[in-house]
C-alpha positions in Angstrom: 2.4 15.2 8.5 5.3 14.3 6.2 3.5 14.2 3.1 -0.1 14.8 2.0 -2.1 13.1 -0.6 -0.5 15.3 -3.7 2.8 14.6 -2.2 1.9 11.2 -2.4 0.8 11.1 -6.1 4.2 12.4 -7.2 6.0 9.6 -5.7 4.1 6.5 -6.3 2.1 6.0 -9.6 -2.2 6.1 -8.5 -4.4 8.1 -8.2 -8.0 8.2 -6.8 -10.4 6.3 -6.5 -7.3 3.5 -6.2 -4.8 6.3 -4.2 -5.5 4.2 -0.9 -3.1 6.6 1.3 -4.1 10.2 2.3 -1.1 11.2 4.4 2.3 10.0 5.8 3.2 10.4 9.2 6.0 8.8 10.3 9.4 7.1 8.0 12.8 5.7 9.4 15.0 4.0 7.1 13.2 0.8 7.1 9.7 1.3 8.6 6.9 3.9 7.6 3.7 4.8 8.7 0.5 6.8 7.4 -3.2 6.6 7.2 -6.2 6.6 5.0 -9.8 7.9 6.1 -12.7 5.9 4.4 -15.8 7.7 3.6 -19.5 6.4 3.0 -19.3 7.5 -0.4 -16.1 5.1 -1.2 -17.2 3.3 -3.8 -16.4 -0.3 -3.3 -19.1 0.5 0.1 -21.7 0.9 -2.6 -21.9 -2.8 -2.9 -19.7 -4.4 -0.3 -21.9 -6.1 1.4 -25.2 -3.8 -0.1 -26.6 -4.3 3.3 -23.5 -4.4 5.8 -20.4 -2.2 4.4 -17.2 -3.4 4.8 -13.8 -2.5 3.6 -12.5 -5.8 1.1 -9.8 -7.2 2.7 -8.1 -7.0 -0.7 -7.7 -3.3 -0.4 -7.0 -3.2 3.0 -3.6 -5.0 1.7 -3.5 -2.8 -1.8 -3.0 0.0 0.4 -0.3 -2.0 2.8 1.2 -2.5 -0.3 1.4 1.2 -1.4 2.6 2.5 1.7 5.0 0.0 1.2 6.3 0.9 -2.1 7.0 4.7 -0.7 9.4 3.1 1.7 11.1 1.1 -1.2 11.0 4.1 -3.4 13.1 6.2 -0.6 15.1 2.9 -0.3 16.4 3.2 -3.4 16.8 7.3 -4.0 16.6 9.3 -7.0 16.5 6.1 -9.5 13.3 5.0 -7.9 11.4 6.3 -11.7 13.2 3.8 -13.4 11.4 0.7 -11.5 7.7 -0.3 -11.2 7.0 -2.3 -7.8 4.9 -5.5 -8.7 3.3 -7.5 -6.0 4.8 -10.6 -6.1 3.9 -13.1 -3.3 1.4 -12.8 -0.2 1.7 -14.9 2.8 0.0 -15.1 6.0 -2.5 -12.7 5.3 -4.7 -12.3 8.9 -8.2 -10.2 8.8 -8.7 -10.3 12.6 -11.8 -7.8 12.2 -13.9 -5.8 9.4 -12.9 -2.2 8.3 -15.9 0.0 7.8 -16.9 3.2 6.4 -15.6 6.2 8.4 -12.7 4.6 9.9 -9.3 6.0 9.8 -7.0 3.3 9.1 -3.1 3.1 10.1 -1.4 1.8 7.9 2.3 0.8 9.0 5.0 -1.2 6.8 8.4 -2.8 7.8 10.9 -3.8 4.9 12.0 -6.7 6.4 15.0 -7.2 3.0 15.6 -6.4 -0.4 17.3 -9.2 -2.0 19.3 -9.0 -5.2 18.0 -5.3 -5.8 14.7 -7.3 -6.9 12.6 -8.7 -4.4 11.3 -7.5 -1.4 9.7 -8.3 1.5 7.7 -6.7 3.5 5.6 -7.2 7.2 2.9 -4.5 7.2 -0.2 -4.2 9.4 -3.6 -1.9 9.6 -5.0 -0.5 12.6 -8.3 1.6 13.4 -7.9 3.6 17.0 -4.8 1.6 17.6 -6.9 -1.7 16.9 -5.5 -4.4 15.2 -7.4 -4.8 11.8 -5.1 -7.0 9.6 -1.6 -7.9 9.4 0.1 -9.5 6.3 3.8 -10.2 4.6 4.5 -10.3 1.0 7.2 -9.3 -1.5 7.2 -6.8 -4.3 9.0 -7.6 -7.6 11.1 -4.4 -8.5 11.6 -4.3 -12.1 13.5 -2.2 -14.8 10.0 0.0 -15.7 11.1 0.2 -19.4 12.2 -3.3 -20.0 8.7 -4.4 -18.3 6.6 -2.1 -20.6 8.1 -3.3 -23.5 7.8 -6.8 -23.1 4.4 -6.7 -21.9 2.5 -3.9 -24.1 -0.1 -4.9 -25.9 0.8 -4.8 -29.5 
């Protein structure tokens, strides 16, 4: 493993019970992979469905999206502090079966291009036992982290 769930937390800015990541595997200089292990006791199971648990599709791209912003974070080097990674657009999102508790997902994310240093997009997919789960594209907003918090605190 590359890096483990602490590793994890120094680099990107969550934490659990949203830290949807527990280990990277694999990274090149576009492309990374990693996984997260769902548990019973997750707590979106407790009432998603009451009767049938399932993984929300919502999550199951939230944590596409933070494998995603390690590999942007990389991208970018030692400057990557200075930015926050915003979701910006999702398109073509495909839930081709559910996600339950238990499961070990793969989670795997392509940058396909950062454009003006600000945007970029991203084709990522989630896999349990080499499974096709979901497969999305979307594009993260990077923006200057101070200029963002100081427009947008709450006064």
């Amino acid at each position: 493993m590359l890096l483990n769930k602490e590793e994890i937390k120094k680099i990107i800015p969550y934490d659990d019970p949203f830290l949807f990541i527990d280990g990277i595997e694999e990274m090149g200089e576009n492309t990374i992979s990693g996984f997260y292990q769902t548990s019973k006791d997750d707590y979106y199971f407790k009432g998603h469905f009451k009767d049938f648990n399932i993984m929300p599709g919502v999550l199951v791209i939230e944590a596409l999206a933070q494998i995603s912003t390690i590999i942007l974070r990389k991208k970018i080097g030692e400057d990557h502090e200075k930015y926050h990674f915003l979701a910006y657009d999702v398109r073509g999102a495909q839930f081709y079966k559910s996600i339950f508790p238990e499961d070990k997902i793969t989670l795997n994310a392509e940058v396909l291009g950062i454009y003006n240093e600000k945007i970029a997009h991203v084709k990522a997919e989630a896999l349990v036992e080499n499974d096709l789960k979901c497969e999305v594209r979307f594009s993260v907003a990077i923006v200057d982290k101070e200029e963002f918090e100081q427009k947008y605190a709450k006064k």
